[in-house]
C-alpha positions as CSV (number, residue, x, y, z in Angstrom):
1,X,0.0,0.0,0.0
2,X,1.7,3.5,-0.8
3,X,2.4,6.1,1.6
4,X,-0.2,8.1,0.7
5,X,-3.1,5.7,0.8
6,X,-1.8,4.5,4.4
7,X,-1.9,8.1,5.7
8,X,-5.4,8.6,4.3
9,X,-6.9,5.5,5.8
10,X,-5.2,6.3,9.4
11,X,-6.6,9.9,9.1
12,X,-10.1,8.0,8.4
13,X,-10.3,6.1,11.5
14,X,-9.6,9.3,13.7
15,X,-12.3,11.1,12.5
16,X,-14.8,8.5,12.5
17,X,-18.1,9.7,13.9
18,X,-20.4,7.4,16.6
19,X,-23.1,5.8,14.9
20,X,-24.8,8.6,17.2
21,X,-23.6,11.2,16.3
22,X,-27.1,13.0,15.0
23,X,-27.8,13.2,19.0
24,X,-30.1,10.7,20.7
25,X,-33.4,10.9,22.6
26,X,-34.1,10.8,26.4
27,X,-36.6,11.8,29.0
28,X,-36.5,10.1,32.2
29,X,-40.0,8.7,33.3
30,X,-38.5,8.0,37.4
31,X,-39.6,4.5,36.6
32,X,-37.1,3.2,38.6
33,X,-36.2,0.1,36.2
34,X,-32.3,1.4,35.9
35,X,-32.2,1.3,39.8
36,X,-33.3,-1.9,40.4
37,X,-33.1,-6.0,38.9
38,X,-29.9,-7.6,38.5
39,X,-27.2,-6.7,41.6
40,X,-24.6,-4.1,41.0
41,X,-23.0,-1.2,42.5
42,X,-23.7,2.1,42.4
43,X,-20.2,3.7,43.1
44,X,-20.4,6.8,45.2
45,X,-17.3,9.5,46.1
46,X,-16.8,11.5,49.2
47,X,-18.8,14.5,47.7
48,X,-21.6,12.2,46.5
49,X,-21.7,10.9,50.1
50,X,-21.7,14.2,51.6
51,X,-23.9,15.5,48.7
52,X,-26.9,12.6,49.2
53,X,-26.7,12.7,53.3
54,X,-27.8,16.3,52.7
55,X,-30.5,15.7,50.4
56,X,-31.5,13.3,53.2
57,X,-30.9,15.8,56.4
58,X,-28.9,13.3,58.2
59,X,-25.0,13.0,58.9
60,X,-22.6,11.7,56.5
61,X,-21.5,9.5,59.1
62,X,-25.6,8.4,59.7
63,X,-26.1,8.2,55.8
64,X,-22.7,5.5,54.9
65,X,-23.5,3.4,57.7
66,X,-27.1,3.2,56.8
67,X,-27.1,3.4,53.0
68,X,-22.9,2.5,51.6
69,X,-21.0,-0.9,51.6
70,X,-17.4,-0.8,51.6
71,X,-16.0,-2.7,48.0
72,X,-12.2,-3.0,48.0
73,X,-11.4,0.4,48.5
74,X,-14.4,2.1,46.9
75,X,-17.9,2.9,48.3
76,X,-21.0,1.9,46.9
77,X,-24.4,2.1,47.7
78,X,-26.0,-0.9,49.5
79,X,-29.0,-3.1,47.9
80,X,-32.3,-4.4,48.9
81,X,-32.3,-8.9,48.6
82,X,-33.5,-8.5,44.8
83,X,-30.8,-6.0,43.4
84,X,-33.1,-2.8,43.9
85,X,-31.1,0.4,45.0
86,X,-31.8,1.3,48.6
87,X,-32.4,4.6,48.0
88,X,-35.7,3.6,45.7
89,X,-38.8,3.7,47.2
90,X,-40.2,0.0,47.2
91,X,-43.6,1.7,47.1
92,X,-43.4,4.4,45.0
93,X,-40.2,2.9,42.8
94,X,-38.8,6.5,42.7
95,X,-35.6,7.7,43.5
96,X,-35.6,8.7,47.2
97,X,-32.5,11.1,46.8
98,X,-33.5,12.6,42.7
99,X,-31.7,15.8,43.3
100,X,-28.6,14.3,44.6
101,X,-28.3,11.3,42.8
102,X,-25.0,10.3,42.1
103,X,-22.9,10.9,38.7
104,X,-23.5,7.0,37.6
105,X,-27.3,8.0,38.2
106,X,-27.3,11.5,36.4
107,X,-25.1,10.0,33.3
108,X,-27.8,7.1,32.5
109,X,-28.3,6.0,30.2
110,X,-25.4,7.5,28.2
111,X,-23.2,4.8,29.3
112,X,-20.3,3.3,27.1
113,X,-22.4,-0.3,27.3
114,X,-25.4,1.4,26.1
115,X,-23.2,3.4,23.5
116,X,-21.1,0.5,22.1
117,X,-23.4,0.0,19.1
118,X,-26.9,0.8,17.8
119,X,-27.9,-2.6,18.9
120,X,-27.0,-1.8,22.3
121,X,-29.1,1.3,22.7
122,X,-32.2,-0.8,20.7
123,X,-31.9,-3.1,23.9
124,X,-31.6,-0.5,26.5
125,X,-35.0,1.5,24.5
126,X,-36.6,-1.9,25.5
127,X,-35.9,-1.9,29.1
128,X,-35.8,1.9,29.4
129,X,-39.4,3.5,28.5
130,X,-37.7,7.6,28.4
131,X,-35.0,6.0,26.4
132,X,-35.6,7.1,22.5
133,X,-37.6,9.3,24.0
134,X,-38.3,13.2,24.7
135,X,-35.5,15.6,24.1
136,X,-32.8,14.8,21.5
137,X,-29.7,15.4,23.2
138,X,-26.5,16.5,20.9
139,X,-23.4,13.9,20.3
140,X,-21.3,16.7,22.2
141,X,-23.7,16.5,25.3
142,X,-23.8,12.6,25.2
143,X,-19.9,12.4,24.8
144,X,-19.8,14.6,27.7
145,X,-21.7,13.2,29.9
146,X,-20.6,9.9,28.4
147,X,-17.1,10.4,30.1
148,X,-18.4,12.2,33.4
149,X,-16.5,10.0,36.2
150,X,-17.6,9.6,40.0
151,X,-14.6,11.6,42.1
């Protein structure tokens, strides 16, 4: 292959747009289906911690021993038997904390599993009734949000 054609297809694969890339839809319904099912962790920093025990008008010390587990040496927060979140309301299945949730919360469903490929996002529009739904959101704003990290 000559030089020229070599540099052209590297310079292709860098520019290479997401198969989302005209934006994607999303309104979320508080459901409550992407807190609970299947165990899991919700990873939650210091300031999520401090950030959720004040949504909650308790201590931070109050809110980990009630609500975060200990894995290795990151915090999540703790489950009900079946998997749910214990911050969802088994009555109401809403988010008890909605305000404050943590990053992992906030960024759904703009997750890199969900992203991967368009069959991906087909599956979680099954499971997720605001997903391909509501507002279209811009490829900048998913990417963004995409990459937001717990701290």
């Amino acid at each position: 292959m000559s030089e020229k054609k070599k540099k052209k297809k590297s310079s292709d694969k860098g520019s290479k747009q997401p198969w989302y890339a005209d934006g994607l839809q999303f309104q979320c319904t508080q459901c409550g289906d992407c807190c609970g099912g299947e165990p899991g962790f919700v990873w939650v920093g210091e300031d999520e911690i401090e950030a959720l025990a004040a949504e909650m008008k308790i201590t931070v010390d109050e809110f980990e021993y009630q609500f975060v587990r200990q894995v290795g040496r990151d915090k999540s927060l703790k489950e009900y038997p079946d998997g749910d979140c214990i911050l969802l309301d088994p009555e109401t299945r809403k988010c008890t904390v909605y305000g404050a949730r943590p990053i992992q919360c906030r960024t759904w469903p703009f997750w890199d599993s969900n992203l991967k490929k368009r069959k991906d996002w087909k599956e979680t529009c099954e499971v997720c009734p605001g997903a391909g739904q509501g507002k279209l959101y811009s490829l900048e704003h998913i990417e963004m949000t995409r990459k937001e990290k717990s701290v």
